[in-house]
N, C-alpha and C positions, 0 to 999 in steps of 0.2 A: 491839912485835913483831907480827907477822902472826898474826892467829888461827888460822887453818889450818893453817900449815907450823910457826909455832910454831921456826921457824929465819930469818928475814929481817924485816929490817926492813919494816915496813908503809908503805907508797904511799898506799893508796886507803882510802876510809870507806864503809860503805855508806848510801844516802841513809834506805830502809828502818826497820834493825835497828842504824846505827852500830857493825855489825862491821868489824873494821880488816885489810884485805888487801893482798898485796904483786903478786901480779901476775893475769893475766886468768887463769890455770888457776885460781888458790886463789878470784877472784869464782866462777865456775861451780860450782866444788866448793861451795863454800858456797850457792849458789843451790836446788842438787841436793839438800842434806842439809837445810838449813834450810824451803824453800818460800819463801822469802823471794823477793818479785820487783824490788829494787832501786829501791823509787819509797819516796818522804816519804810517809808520812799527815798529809795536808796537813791535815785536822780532829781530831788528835790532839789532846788536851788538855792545855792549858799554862798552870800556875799564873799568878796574879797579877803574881808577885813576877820571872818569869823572863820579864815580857813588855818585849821592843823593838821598834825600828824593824822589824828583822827577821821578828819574827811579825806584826806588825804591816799591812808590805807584803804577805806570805803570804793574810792571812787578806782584805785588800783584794783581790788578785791570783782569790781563791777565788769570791768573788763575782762579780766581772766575770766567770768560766767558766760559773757558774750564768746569768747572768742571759744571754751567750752564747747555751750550749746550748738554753735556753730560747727564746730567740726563732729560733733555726734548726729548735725542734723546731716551732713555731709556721706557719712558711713551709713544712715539708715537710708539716704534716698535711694528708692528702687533707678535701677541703670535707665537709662533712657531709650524706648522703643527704637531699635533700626528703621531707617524708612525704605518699605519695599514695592515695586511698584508691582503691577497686575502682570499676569505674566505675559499680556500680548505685549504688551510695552517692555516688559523685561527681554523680551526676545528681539524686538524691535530698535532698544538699543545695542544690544549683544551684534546684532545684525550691521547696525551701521558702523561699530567700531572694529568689525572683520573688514569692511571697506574704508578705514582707515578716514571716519569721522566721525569726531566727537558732537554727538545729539544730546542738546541741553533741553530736557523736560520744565515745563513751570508749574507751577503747585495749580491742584487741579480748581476748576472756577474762572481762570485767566480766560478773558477774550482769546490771547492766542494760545492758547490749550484747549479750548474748543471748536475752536475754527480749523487745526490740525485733522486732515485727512491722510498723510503719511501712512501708512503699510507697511507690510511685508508679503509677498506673494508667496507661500509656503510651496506650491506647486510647482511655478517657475522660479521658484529661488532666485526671485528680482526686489528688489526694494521698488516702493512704488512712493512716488516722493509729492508732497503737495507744493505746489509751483508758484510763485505770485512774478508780475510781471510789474515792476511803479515805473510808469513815465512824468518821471516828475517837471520835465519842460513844461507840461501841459500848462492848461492857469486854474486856480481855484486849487490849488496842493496836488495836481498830478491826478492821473488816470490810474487806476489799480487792475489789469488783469487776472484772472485765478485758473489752474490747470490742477484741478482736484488729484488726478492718480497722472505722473509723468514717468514710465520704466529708465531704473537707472541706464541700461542704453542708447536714452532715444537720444538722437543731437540735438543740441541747442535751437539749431537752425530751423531745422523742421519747424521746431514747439514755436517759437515765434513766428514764423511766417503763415502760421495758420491763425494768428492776431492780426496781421499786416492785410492778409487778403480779404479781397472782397467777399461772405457768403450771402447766403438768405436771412434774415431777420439782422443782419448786421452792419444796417447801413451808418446807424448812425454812430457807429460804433469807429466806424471806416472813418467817417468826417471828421474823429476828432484826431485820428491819428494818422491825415493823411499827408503830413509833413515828412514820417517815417515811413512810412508805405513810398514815397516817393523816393526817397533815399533806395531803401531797399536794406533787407538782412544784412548784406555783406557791407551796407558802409556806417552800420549803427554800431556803439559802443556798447557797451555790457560790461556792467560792475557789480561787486556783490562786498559788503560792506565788512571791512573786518572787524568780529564782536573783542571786547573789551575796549576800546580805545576811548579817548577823552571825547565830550560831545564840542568843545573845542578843538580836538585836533583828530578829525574821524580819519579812517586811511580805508582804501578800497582796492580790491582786488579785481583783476583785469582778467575778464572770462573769453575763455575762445569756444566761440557760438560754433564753430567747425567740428568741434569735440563732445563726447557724452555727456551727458548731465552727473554722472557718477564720477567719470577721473577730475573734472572741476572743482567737485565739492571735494572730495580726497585731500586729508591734510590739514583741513577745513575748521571751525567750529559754528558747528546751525544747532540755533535758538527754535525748536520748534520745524521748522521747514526752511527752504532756502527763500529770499528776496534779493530778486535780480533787479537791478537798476539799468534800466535802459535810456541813454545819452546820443542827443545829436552829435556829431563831427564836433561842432560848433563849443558844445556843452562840456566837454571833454576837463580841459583844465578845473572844473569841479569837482575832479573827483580824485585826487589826489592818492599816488602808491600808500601803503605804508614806510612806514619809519624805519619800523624792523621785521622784514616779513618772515619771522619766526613764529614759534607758540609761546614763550615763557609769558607775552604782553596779553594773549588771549587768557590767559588759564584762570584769571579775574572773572570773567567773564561769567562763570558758574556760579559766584558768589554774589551776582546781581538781581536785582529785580524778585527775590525770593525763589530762586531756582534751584531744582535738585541736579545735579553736576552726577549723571551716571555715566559718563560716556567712559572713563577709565575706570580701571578697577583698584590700583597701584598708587595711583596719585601722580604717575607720569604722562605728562603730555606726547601726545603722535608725532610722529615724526615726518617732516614733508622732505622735501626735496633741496631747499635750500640752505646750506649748513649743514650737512650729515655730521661730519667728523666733530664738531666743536660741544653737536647736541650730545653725540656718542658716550663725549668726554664727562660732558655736564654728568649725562647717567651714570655711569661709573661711579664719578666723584659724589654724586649725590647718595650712591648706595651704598659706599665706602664710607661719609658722615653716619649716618642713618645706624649700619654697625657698631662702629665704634661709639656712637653715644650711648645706643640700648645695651651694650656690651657690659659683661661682668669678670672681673679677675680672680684669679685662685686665692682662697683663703677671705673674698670678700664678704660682712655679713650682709645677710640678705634680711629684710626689714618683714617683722612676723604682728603680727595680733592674734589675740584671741578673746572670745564671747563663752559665756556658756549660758547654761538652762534648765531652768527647775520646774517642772509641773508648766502654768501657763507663763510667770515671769523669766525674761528673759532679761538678760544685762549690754550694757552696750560696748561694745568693741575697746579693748584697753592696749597699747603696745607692749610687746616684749623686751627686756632687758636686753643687751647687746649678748650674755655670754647662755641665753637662753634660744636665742635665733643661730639657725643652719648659717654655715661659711661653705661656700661657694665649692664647690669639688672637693668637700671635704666630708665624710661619712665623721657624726660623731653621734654621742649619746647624753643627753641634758636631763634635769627636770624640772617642769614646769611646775609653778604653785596654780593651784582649783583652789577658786575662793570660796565663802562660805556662802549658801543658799539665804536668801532671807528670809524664807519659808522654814519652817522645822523640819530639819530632814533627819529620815528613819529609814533603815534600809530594811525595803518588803519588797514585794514582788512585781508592782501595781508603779512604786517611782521610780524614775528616770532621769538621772542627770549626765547633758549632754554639753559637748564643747563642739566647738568650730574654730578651726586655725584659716588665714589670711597669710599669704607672704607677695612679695615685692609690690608693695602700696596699691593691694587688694588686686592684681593682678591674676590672682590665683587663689581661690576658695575653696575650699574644704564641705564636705558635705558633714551633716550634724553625727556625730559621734558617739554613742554611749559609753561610757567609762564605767558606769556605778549605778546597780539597779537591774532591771531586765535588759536582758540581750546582752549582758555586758559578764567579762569573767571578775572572777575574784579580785583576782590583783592584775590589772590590764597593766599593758606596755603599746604605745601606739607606736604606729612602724610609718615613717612619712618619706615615702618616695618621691624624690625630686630628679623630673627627668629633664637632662641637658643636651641642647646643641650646639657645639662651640663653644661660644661665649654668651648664649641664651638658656633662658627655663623656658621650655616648650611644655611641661606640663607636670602637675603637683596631683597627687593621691597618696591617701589616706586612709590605714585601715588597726583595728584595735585587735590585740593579739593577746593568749592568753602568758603570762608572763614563766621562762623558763626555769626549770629548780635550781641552775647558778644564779639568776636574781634574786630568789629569794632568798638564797645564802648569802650571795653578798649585797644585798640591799634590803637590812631588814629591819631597820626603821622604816623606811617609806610604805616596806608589809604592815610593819602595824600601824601606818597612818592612817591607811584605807581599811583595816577593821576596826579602829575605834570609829564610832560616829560623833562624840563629840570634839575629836582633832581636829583642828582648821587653819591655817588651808591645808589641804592636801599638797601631794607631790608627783606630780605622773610623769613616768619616764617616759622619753619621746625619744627615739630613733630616725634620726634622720641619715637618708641613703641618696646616694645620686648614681644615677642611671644614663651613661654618656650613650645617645643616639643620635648619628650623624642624619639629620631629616633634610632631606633634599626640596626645597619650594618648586615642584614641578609648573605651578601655573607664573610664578615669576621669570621662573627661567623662560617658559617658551613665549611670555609674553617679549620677554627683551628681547629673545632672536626674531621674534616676525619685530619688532621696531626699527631693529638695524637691517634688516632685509635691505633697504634702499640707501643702506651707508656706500656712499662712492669708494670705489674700491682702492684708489691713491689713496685719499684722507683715510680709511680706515687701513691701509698697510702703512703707513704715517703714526696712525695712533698706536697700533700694535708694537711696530720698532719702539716708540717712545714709552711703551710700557713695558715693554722686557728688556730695554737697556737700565731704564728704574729697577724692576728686580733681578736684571743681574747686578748691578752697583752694591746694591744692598747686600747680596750672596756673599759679594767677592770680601767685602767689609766686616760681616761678621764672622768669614773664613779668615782675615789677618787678624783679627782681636782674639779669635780662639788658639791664634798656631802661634804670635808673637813671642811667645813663651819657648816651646821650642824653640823657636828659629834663633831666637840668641843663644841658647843653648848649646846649639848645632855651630853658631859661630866663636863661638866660645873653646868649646871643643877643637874645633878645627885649628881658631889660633893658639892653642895649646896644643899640639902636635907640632907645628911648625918651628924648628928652633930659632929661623931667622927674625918671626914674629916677639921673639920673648926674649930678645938681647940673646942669643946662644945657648937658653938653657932653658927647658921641655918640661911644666908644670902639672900636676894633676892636681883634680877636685881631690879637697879636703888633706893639702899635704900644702906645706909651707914653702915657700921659695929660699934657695940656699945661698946664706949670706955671703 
């Protein structure tokens, strides 16, 4: 019997609550009184013993919506803002990595992000560097000096011994550092911490106070400003070399502490002094990976989507068939199906239905398109240039054309799919063209030649021999795979001339030997 009327035989179930109703007033009533909105709880919990094919499919079914939703929430998320900093800081880092160190910024707020007085002297074209000086002998966690504006030329020596000496108002300042005042400049140590390293196993670089403040840091990685650690004689074995006084162990270093990592632009670390040849190598080899992953072969298909748009509904990003998507250096001509609007569509003057293409896993967007309606021809042919370099797309456009009098001669079904309006899906031919332009990366290139600037000239005529003895091996190898052919040929021939070679008696191709 019917829950509600409680007079009639029950009809329906509810998918919800499995209350049992007999006609559409007793569902509504029950919708009204209960809250009950007539849908399954698709992730309801269902014993062991009660599971079938049936929940089974369900809970199958539940997943594929998940994993759906998910990749359409993926396609619709807008890209995520670049992060750019102000342009005195933009200049400020651009600045120190002309002088060949990498300046790690912290997100702005940080105690030491605002305690940062670092410069740049646009006038003097000097970097102006904020100084700290820790004497951590001290007791109570060490003494901190601060030198607000230091010019990258000044020496060391100077900037410390105007902490050392006695002035006015700084006597007690003298007392507490008059262990090192005693020593003197020349017989104190100076370290300056290398960033990334374990807080277990920290490694310190060894400054020559006799030298600028600029070729020291050179090479470098500063967090904000530089901090020098100044050590007795005594103190010395505290401070331990690094491990590997390269950069690869630094390059961590940017991803700590919430830090924005501008000091390269490339993603390759500076080059110092020690190891030229082997970093040289490393680059190379790492730009040579980098290619060959992003690379594309001839004939390869290139992975496409497409959206389109009616009035204000829009549909969400669907993939293309394989023999519907562009192959790789290859001009061909396809058609794609235009699904049906959900909307009633009428062709006047006022709608517009438009498409967007995607290719290489949205790498490359299209702008919205009209096909059909205003601004759009009768029977459109879109023409999609795809511009190559190398084994790269460096850039896709998109433009709708009116269709020529050979297509409509020989495609003339697809003419009259786009004048009937109630044919669906439509068919629109798409052109796709590749456009080979060899693009030169001018700021790559001259970025690696100032990096190798400081490659030792041994180690880097070292790596040169060992990279064109590699491509000549390779030259010489695929010149005998191509001639091998020949060259039996030729000895072939040869021993076929000779009578001694053939028992006394002189053979030619395509004649039989005389018995």
């Amino acid at each position: 019997m019917c829950d509600m009327c409680t007079s009639v035989a029950a009809k329906y179930t509810c998918p919800g609550c499995l209350k049992h109703t007999c006609s559409l007033g007793c569902i509504k009533k029950h919708k009204e009184e209960s809250g009950c909105t007539g849908k399954r709880d698709k992730l309801k919990y269902v014993p062991m013993k009660e599971m079938n094919d049936s929940t089974l499919m369900s809970d199958f079914h539940v997943l594929e919506e998940i994993k759906r939703a998910d990749d359409i929430a993926k396609r619709c998320r807008p890209p995520f803002p670049k992060a750019r900093l102000p342009v005195h800081l933009d200049n400020l880092v651009r600045q120190a990595q002309q002088r060949r160190v990498e300046l790690v910024l912290m997100n702005p707020g940080m105690s030491r992000r605002l305690s940062n007085s670092t410069r740049y002297d646009t006038r003097n074209r000097k970097m102006m560097w904020r100084l700290e000086w820790l004497f951590e002998g001290l007791p109570d966690g060490g003494t901190k000096m601060v030198d607000d504006r230091v010019q990258e030329d000044a020496t060391l020596a100077e900037v410390l011994s105007s902490h050392l000496e006695l002035q006015p108002g700084t006597a007690a300042k003298q007392f507490l550092l008059r262990d090192y005042a005693d020593i003197g400049v020349s017989g104190l140590k100076v370290f300056m911490r290398k960033e990334g390293t374990p807080a277990n196993q920290p490694g310190f670089y060894s400054i020559d106070t006799t030298r600028s403040l600029g070729s020291q840091l050179a090479g470098k990685v500063v967090i904000e400003f530089p901090v020098l650690l100044v050590a007795l004689p005594s103190e010395e074995d505290r401070y331990p070399a690094p491990q590997q006084p390269s950069f690869p162990s630094e390059a961590n270093a940017s991803h700590q502490f919430g830090m924005q990592p501008m000091g390269h632009q490339f993603g390759m670390q500076p080059m110092g002094r020690g190891g030229p040849g082997g970093r040289a190598g490393s680059i190379v080899l790492a730009l040579i990976i980098i290619a060959v992953a992003s690379a594309h072969r001839e004939g390869d298909f290139i992975q496409a989507s497409r959206r389109s748009q009616f009035q204000e509904l829009r549909t969400q990003w669907s993939d293309l068939v394989g023999h519907h998507c562009p192959r790789f250096g290859a001009d061909r001509l396809v058609a794609i199906p235009v699904p049906k609007p959900e909307k009633e569509f009428t062709y006047t003057a006022q709608e517009t239905y438009k498409i967007q293409l995607s290719f290489d896993d949205d790498s490359f967007i299209t702008s919205w398109i009209s096909i059909i309606g205003r601004h759009a021809p009768p029977v459109p042919v879109l023409d999609v240039e795809i511009r190559r370099s190398g084994d790269e797309i460096t850039r896709v456009t998109a433009r709708v054309e009116y269709a020529p009098d050979a297509y409509i001669k020989n495609h003339a079904q697809l003419v009259n799919e786009f004048k009937n309006t109630t044919h669906w899906p439509k068919h629109l031919l798409v052109r796709y063209r590749f456009n080979t332009q060899n693009d030169v990366d001018l700021d790559r290139g001259l970025y690696l030649l100032l990096q190798l600037r400081d490659v030792d000239l041994d180690r880097g005529l070292y790596l040169l021999f060992a990279v064109g003895l590699m491509v000549t091996i390779i030259l010489i190898i695929n010149a005998a795979s191509g001639a091998h052919l020949k060259l039996a040929q030729f000895l072939q021939d040869v021993a076929g001339d000779d009578p001694a070679a053939s028992g006394g008696a002189a053979t030619w191709k395509g004649e039989a030997k005389a018995e």
